[in-house]
PyMOL CGO cylinders between C-alpha atoms (Angstrom):
from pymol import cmd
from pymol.cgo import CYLINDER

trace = [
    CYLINDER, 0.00, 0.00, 0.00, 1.13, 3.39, -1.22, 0.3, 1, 1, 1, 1, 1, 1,
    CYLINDER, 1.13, 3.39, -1.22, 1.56, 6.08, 1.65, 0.3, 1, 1, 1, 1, 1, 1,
    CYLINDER, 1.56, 6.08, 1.65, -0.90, 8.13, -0.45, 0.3, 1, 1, 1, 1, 1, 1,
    CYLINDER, -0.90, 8.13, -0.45, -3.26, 5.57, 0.25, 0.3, 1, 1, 1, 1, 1, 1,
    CYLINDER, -3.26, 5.57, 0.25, -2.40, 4.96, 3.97, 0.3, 1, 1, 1, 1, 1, 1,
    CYLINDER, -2.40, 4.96, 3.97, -2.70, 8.56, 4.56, 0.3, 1, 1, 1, 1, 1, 1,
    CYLINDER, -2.70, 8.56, 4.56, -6.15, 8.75, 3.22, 0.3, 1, 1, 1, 1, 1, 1,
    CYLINDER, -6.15, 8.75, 3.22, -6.81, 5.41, 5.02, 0.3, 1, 1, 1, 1, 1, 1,
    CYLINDER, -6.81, 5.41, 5.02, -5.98, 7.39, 8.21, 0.3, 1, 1, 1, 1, 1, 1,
    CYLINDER, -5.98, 7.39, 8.21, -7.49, 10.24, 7.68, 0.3, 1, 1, 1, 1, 1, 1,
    CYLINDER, -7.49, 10.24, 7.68, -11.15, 8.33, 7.11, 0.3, 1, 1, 1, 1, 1, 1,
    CYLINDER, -11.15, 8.33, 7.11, -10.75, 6.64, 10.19, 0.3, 1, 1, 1, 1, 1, 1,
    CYLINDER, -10.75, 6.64, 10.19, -9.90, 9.33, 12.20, 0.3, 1, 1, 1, 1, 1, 1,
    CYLINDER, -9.90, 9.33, 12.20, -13.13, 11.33, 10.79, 0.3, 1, 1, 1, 1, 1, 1,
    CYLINDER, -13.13, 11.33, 10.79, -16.18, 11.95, 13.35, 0.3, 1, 1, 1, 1, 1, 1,
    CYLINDER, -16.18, 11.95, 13.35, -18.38, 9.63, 10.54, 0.3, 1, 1, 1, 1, 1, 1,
    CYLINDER, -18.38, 9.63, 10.54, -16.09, 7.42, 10.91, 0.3, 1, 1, 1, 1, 1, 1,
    CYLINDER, -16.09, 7.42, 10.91, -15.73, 7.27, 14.42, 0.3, 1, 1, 1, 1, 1, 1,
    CYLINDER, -15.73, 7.27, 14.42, -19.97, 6.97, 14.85, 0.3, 1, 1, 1, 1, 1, 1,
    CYLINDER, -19.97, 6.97, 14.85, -19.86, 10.53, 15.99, 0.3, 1, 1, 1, 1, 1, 1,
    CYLINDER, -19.86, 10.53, 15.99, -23.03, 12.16, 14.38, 0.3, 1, 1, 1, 1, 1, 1,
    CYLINDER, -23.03, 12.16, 14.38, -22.11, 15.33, 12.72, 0.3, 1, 1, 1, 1, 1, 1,
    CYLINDER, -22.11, 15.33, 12.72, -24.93, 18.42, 12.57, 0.3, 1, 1, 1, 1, 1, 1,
    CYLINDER, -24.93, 18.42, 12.57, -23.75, 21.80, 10.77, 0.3, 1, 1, 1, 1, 1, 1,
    CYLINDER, -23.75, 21.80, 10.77, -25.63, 24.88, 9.15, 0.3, 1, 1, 1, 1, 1, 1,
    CYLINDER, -25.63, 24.88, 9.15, -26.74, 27.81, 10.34, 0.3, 1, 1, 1, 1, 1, 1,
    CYLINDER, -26.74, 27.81, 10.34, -27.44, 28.36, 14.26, 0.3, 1, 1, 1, 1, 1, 1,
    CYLINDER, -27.44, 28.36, 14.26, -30.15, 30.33, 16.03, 0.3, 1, 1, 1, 1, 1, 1,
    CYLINDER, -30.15, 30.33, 16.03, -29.76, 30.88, 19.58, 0.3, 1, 1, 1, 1, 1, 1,
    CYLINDER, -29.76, 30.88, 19.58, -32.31, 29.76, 21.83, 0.3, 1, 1, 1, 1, 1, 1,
    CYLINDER, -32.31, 29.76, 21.83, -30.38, 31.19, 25.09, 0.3, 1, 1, 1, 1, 1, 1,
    CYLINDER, -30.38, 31.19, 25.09, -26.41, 31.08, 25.89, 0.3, 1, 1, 1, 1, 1, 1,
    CYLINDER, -26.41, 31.08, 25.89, -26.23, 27.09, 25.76, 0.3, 1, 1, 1, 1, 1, 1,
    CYLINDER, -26.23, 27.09, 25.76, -28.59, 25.74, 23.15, 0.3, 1, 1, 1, 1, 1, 1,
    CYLINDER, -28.59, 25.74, 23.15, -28.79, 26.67, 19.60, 0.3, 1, 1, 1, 1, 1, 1,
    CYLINDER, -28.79, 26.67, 19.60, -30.89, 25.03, 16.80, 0.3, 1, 1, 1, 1, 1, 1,
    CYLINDER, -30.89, 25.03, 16.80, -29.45, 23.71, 13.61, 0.3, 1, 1, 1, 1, 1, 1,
    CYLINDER, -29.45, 23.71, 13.61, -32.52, 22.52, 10.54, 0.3, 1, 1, 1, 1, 1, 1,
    CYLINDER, -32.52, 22.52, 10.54, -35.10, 22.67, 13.48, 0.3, 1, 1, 1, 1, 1, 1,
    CYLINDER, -35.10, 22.67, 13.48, -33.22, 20.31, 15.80, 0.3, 1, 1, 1, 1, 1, 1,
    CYLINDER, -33.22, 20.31, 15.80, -32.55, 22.03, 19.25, 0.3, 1, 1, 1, 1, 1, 1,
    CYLINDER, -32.55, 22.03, 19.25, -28.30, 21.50, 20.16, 0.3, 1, 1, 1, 1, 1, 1,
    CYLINDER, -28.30, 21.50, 20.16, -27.39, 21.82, 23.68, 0.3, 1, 1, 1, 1, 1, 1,
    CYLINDER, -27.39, 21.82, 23.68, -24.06, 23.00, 24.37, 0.3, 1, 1, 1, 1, 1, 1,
    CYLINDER, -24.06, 23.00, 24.37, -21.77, 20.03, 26.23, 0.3, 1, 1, 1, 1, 1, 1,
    CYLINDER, -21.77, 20.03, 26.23, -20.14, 20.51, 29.70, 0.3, 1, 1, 1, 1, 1, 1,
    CYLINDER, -20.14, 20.51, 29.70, -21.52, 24.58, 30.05, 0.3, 1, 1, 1, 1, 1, 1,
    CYLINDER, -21.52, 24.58, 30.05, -24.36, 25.91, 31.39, 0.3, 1, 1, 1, 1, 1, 1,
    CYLINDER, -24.36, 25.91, 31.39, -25.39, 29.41, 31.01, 0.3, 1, 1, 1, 1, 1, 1,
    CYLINDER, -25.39, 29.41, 31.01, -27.80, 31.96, 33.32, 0.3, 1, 1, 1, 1, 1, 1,
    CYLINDER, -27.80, 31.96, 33.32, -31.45, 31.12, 31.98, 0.3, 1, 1, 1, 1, 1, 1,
    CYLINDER, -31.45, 31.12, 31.98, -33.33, 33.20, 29.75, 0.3, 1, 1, 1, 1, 1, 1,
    CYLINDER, -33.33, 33.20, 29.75, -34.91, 35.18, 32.42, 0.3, 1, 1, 1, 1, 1, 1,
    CYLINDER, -34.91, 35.18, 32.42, -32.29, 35.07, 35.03, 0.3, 1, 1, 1, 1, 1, 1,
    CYLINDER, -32.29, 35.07, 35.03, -30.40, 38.31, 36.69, 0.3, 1, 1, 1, 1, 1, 1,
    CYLINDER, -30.40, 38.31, 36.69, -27.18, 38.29, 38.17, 0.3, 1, 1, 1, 1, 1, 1,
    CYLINDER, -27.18, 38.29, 38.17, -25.69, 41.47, 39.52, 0.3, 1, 1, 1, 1, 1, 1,
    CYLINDER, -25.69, 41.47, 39.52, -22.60, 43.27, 37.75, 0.3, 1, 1, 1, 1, 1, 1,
    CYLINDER, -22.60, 43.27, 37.75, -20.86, 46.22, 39.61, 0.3, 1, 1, 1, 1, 1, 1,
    CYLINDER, -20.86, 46.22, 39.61, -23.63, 47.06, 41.87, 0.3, 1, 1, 1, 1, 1, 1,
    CYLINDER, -23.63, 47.06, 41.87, -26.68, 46.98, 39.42, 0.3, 1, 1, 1, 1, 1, 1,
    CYLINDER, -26.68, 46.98, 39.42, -28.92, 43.96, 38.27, 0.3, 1, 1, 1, 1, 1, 1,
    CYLINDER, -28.92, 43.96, 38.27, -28.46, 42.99, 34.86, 0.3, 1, 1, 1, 1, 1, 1,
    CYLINDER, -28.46, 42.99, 34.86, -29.94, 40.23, 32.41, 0.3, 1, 1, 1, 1, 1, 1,
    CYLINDER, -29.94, 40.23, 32.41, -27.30, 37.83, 32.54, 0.3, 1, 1, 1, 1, 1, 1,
    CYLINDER, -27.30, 37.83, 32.54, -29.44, 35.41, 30.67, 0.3, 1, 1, 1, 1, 1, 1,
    CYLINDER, -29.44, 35.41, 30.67, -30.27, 37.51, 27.78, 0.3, 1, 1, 1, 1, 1, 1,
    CYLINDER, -30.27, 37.51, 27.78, -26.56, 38.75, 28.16, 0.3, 1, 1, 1, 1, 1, 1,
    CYLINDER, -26.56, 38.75, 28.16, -25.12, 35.25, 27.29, 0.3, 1, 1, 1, 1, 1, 1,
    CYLINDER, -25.12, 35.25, 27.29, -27.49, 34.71, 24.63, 0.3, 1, 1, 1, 1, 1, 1,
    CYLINDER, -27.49, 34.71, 24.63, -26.41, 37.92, 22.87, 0.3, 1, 1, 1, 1, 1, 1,
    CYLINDER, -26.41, 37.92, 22.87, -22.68, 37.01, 23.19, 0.3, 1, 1, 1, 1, 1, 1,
    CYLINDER, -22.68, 37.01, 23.19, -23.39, 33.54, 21.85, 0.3, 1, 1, 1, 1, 1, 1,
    CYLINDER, -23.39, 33.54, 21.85, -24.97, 34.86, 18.53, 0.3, 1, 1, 1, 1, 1, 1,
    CYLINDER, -24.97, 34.86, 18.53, -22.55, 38.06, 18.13, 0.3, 1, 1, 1, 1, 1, 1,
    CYLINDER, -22.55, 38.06, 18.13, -19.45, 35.11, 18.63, 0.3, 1, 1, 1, 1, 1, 1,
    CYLINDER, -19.45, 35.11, 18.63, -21.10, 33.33, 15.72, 0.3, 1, 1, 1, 1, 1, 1,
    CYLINDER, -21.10, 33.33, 15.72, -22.30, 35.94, 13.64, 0.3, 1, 1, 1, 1, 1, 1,
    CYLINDER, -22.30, 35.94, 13.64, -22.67, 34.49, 10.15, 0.3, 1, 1, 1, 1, 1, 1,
    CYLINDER, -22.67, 34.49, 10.15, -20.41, 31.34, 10.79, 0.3, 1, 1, 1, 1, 1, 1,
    CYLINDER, -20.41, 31.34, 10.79, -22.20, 28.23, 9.76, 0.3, 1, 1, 1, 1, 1, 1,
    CYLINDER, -22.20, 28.23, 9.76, -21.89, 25.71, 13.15, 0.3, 1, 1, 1, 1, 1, 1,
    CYLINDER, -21.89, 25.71, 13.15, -20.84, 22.32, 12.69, 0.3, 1, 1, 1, 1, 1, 1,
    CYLINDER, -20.84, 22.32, 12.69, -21.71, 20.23, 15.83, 0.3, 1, 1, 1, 1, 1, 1,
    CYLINDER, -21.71, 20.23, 15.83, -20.04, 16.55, 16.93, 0.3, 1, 1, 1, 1, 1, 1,
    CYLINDER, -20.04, 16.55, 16.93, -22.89, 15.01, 18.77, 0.3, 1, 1, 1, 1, 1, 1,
    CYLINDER, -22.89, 15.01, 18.77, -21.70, 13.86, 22.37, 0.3, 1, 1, 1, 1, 1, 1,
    CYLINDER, -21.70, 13.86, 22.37, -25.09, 12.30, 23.59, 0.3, 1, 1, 1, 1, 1, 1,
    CYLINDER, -25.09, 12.30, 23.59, -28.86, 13.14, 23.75, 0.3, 1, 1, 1, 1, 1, 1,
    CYLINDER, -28.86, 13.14, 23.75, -30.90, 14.40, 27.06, 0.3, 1, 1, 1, 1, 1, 1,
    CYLINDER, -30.90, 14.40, 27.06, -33.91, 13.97, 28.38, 0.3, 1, 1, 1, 1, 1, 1,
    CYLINDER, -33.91, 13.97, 28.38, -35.76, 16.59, 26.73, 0.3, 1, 1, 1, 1, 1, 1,
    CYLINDER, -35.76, 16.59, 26.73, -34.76, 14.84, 23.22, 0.3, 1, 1, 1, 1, 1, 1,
    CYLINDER, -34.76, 14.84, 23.22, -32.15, 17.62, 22.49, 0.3, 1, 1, 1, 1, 1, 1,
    CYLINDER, -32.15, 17.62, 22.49, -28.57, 16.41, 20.80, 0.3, 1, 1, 1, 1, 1, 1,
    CYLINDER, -28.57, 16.41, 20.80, -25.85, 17.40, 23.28, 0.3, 1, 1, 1, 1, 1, 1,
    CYLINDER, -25.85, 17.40, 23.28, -22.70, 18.42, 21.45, 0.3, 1, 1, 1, 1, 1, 1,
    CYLINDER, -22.70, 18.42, 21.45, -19.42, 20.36, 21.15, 0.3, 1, 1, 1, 1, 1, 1,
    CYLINDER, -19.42, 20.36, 21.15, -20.26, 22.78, 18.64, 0.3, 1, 1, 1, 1, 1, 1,
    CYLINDER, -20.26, 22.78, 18.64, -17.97, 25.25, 16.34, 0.3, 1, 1, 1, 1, 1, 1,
    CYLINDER, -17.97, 25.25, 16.34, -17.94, 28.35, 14.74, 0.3, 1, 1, 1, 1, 1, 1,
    CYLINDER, -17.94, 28.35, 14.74, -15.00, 29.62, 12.71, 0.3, 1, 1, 1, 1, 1, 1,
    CYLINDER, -15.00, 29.62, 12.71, -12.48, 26.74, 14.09, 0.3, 1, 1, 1, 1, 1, 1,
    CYLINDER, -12.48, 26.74, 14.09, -13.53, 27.77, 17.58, 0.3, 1, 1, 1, 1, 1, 1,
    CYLINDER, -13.53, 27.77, 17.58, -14.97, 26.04, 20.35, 0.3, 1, 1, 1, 1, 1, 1,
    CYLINDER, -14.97, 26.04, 20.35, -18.54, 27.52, 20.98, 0.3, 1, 1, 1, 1, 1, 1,
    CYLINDER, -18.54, 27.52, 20.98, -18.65, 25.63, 24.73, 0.3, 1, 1, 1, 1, 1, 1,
    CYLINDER, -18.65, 25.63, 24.73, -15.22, 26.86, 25.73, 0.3, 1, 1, 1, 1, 1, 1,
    CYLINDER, -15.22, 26.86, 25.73, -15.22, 30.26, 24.56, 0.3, 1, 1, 1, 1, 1, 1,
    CYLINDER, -15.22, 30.26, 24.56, -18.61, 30.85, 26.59, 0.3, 1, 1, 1, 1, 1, 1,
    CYLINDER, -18.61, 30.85, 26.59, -16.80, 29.50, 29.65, 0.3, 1, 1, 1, 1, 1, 1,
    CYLINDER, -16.80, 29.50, 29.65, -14.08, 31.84, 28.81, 0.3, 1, 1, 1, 1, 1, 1,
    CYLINDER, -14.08, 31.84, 28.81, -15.31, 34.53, 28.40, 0.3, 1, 1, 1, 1, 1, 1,
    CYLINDER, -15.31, 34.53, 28.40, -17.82, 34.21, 31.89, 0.3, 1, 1, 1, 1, 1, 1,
    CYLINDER, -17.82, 34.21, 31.89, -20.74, 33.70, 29.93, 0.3, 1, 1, 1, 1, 1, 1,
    CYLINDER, -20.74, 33.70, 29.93, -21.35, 30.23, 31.00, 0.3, 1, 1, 1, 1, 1, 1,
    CYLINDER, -21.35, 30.23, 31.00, -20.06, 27.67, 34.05, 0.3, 1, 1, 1, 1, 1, 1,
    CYLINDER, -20.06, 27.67, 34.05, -18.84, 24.40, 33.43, 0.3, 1, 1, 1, 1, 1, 1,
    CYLINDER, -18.84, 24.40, 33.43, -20.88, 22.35, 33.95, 0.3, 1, 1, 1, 1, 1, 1,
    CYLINDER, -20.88, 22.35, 33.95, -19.57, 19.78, 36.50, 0.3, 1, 1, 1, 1, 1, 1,
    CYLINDER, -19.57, 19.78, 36.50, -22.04, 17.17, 36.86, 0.3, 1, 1, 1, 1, 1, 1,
    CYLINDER, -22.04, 17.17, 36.86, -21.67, 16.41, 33.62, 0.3, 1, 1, 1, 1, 1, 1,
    CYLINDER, -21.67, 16.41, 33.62, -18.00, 17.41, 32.07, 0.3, 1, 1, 1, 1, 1, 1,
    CYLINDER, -18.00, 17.41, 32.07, -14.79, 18.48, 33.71, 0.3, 1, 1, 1, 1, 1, 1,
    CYLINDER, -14.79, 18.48, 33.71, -14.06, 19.57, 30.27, 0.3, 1, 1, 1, 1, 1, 1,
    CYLINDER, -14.06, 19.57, 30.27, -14.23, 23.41, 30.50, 0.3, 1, 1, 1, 1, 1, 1,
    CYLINDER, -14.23, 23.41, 30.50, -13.12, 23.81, 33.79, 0.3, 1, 1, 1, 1, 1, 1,
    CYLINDER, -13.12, 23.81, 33.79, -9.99, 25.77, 33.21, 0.3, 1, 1, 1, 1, 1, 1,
    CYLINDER, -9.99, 25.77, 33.21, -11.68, 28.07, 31.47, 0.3, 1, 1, 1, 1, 1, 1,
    CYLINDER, -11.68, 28.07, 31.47, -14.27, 28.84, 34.25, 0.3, 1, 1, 1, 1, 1, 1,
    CYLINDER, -14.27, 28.84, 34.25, -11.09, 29.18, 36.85, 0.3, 1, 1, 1, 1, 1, 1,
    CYLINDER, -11.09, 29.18, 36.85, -9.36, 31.85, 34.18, 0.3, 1, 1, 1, 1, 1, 1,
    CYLINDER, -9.36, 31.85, 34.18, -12.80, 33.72, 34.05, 0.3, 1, 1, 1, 1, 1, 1,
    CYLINDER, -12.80, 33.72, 34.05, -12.95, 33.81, 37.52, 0.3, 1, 1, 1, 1, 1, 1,
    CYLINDER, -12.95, 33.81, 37.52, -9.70, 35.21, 37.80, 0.3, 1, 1, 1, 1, 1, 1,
    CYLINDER, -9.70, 35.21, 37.80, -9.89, 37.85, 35.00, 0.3, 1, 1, 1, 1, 1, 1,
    CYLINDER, -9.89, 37.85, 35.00, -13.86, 38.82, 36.64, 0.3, 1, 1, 1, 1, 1, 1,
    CYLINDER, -13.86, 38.82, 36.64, -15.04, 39.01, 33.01, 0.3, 1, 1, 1, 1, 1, 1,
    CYLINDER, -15.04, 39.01, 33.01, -18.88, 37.87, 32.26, 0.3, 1, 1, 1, 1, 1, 1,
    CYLINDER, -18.88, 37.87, 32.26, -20.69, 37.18, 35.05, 0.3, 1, 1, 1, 1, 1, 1,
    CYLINDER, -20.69, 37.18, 35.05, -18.16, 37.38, 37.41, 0.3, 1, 1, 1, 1, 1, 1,
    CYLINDER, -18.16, 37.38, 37.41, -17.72, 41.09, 37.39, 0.3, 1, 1, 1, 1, 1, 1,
    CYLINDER, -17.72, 41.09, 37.39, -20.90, 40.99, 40.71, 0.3, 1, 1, 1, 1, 1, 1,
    CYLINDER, -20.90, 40.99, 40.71, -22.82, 37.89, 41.98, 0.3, 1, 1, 1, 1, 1, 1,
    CYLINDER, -22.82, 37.89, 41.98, -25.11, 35.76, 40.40, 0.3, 1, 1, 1, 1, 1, 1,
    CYLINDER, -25.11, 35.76, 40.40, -26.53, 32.07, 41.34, 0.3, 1, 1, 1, 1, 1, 1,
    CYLINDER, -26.53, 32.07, 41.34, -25.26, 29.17, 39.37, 0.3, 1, 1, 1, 1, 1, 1,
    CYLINDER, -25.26, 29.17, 39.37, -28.01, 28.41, 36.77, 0.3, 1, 1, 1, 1, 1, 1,
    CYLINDER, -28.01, 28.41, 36.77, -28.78, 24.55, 38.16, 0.3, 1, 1, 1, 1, 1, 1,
    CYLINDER, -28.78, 24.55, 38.16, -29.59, 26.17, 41.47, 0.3, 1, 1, 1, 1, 1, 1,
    CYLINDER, -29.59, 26.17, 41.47, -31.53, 29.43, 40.17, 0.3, 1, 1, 1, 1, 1, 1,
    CYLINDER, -31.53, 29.43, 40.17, -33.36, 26.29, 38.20, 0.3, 1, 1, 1, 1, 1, 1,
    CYLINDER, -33.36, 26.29, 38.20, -34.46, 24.99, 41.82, 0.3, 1, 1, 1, 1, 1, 1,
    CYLINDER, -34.46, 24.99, 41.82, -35.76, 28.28, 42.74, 0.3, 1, 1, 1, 1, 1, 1,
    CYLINDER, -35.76, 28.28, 42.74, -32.45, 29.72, 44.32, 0.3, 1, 1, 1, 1, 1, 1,
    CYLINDER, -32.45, 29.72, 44.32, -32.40, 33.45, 43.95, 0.3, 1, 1, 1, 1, 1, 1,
    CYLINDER, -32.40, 33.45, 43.95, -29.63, 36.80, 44.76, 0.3, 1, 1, 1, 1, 1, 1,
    CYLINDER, -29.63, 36.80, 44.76, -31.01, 38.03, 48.16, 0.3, 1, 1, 1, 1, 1, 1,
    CYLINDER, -31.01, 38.03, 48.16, -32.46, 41.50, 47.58, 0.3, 1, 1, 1, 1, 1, 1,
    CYLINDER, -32.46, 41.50, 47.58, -30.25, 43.83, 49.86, 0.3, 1, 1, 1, 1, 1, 1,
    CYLINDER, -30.25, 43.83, 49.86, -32.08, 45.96, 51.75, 0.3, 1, 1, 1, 1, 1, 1,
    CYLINDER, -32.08, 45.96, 51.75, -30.46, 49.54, 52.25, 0.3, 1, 1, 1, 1, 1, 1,
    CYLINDER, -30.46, 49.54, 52.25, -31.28, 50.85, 56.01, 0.3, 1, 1, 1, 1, 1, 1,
    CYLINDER, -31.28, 50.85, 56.01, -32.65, 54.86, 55.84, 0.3, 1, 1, 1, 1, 1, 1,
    CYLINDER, -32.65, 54.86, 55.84, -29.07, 56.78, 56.94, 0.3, 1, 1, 1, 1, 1, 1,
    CYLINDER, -29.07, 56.78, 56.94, -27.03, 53.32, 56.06, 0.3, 1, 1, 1, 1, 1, 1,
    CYLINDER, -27.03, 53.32, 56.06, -23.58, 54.52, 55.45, 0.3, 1, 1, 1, 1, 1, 1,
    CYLINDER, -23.58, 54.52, 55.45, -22.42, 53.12, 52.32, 0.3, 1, 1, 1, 1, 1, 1,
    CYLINDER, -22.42, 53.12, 52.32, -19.96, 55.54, 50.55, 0.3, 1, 1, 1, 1, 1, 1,
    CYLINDER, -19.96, 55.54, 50.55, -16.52, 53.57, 50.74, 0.3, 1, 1, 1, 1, 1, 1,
    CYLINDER, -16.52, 53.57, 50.74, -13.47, 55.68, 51.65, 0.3, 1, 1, 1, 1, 1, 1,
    CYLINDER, -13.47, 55.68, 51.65, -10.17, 54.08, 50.33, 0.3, 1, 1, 1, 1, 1, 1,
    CYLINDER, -10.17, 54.08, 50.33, -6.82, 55.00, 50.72, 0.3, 1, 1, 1, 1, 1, 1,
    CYLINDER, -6.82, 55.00, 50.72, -4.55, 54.30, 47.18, 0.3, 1, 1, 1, 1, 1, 1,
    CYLINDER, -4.55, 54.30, 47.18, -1.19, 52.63, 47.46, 0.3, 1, 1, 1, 1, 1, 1,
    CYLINDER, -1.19, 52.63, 47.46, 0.49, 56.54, 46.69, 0.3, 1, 1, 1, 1, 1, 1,
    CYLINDER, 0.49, 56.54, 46.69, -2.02, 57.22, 49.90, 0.3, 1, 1, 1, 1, 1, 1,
    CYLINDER, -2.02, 57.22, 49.90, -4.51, 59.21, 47.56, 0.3, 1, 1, 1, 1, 1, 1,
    CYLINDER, -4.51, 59.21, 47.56, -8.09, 59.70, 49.57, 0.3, 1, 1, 1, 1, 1, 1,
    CYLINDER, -8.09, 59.70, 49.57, -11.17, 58.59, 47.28, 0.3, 1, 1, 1, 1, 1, 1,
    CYLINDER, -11.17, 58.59, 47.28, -14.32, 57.48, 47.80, 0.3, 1, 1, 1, 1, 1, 1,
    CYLINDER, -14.32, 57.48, 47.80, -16.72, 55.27, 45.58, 0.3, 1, 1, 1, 1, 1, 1,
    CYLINDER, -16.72, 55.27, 45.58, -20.50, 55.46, 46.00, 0.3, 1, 1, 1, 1, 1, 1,
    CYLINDER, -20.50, 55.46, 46.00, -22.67, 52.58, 45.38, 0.3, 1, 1, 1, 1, 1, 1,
    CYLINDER, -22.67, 52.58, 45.38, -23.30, 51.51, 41.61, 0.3, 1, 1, 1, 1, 1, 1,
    CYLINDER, -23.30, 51.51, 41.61, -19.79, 52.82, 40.75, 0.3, 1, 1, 1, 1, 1, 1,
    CYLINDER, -19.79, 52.82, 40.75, -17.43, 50.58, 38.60, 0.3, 1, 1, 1, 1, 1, 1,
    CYLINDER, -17.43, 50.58, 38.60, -15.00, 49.41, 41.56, 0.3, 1, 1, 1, 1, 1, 1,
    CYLINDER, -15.00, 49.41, 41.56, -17.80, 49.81, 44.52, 0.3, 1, 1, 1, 1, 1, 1,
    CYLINDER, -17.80, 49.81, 44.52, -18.31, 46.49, 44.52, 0.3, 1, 1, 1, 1, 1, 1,
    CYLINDER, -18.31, 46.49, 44.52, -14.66, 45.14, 44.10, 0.3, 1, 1, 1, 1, 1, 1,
    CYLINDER, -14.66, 45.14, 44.10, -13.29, 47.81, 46.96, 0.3, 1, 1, 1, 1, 1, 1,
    CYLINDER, -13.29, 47.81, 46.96, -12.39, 46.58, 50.67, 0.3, 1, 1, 1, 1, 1, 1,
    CYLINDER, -12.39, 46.58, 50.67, -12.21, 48.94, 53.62, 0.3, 1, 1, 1, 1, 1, 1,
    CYLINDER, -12.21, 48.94, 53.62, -9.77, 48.32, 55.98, 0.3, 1, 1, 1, 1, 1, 1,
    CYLINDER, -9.77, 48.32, 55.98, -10.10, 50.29, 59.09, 0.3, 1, 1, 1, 1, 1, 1,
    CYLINDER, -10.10, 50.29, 59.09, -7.08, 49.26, 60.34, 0.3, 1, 1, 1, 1, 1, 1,
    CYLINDER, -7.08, 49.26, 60.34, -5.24, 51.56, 57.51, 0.3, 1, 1, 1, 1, 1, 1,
    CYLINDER, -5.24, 51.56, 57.51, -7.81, 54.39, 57.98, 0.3, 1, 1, 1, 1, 1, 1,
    CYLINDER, -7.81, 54.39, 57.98, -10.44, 53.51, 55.29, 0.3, 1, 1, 1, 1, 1, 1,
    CYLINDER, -10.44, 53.51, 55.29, -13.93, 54.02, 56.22, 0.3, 1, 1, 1, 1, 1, 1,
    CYLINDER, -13.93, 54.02, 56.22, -17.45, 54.44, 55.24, 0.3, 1, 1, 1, 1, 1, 1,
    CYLINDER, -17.45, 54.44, 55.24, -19.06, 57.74, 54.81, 0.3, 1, 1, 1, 1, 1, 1,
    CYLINDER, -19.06, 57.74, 54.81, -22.59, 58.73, 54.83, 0.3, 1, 1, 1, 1, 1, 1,
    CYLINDER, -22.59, 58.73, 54.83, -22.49, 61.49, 52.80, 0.3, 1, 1, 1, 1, 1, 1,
    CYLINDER, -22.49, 61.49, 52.80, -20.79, 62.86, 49.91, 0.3, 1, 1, 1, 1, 1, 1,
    CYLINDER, -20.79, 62.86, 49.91, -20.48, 66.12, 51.87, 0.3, 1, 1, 1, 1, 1, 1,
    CYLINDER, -20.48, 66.12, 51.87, -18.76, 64.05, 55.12, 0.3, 1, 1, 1, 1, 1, 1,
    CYLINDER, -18.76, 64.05, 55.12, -16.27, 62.65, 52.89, 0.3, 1, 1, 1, 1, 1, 1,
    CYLINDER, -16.27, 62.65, 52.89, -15.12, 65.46, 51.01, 0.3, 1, 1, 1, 1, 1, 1,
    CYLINDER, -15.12, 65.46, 51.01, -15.51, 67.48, 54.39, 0.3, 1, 1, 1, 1, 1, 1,
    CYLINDER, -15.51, 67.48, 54.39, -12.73, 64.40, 55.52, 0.3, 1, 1, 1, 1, 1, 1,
    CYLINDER, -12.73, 64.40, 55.52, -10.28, 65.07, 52.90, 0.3, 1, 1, 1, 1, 1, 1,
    CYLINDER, -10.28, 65.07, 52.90, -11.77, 62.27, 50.07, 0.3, 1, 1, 1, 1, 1, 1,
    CYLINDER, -11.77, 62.27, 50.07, -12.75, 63.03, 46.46, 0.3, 1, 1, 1, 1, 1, 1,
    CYLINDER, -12.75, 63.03, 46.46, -14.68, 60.95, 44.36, 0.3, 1, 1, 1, 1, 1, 1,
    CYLINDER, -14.68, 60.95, 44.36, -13.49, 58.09, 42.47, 0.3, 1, 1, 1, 1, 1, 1,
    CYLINDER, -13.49, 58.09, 42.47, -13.99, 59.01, 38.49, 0.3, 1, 1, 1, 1, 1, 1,
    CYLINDER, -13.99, 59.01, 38.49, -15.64, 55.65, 37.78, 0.3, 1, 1, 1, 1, 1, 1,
]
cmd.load_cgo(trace, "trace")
């Protein structure tokens, strides 16, 4: 045999048909962040699960529609791509579960990646080094708090904070070069700032107190 021919030979066997891995591709339309349908057959997205349709989550002090969020990201990240799916298995609600792809990349890890979607334990550890980097980098919904999507499934929702009349929330922080600045609730590091008393930080009631106290506001 030739090694033209045992290349070829290789390269068939190696193939997803070849392999009995079912192989769905044409254009997508996003259902939410982990399911997409291909010729009217509804794909979910192996090892990830995304924030439901209608969930919030909470991003730098403000509710937001993580749900609708990660659907949007899905269909901007495969614009006009056509998605070619390997089918990994079928679930209970008769949907094909599958790694699916959109320009070369990995649909299920990107959303991971980029904090759009969990891995999805129970199921896969296959994404979760992604999840850990997206932790890390607070990108997606890990810029605030949010509830995992199997849990806000089982009726598990954020805890509505309740803000006390006078409640002194305005965070004083003192910078590394010891510059004085405050950061009032909703403000892009509120939620990611730490006072430590111990080093002089503290909260303010008022604007007026801490500007009175030497603070200025944070630009963000």
């Amino acid at each position: 045999m030739s090694r033209t021919i045992k290349f070829a030979t290789l390269l068939l066997l190696a193939s997803p048909a070849a392999i009995g891995v079912e192989v769905m591709a044409g254009r997508a339309f996003v259902i939410d962040g982990d399911t997409i349908e291909i010729h009217g057959q509804r794909i979910r997205l192996h090892g990830i699960d995304a924030p439901e349709s209608g969930q919030s989550c909470t991003v730098l002090g403000k509710r937001s529609r993580c749900g609708l969020e990660a659907a949007i990201a899905l269909s901007n990240k495969i614009g006009n791509h056509a998605v070619q799916c390997e089918q990994k298995d079928i679930d209970r609600y008769k949907r094909i579960v599958a790694i699916c792809r959109a320009g070369g990349e990995n649909l299920n890890a990107w959303m991971v990646g980029e904090g759009w979607a969990l891995a999805y334990r129970r199921y896969s550890p296959d994404y979760i080094m992604q999840e850990d980097n997206a932790s890390r980098s607070k990108v997606g919904i890990w810029q605030g708090e949010f509830i995992a999507p199997w849990d806000w499934r089982r009726g598990k929702r954020l805890e509505a904070k309740q803000t006390q009349p006078g409640a002194c929330l305005i965070k004083g922080n003192i910078s590394r070069r010891g510059g004085r600045i405050y950061h009032v609730p909703g403000g892009q590091y509120y939620s990611r700032t730490r006072i430590n008393q111990a080093q002089g930080e503290r909260l303010f009631c008022t604007e007026a107190e801490a500007r009175a106290a030497g603070w200025r506001r944070s630009k963000r």
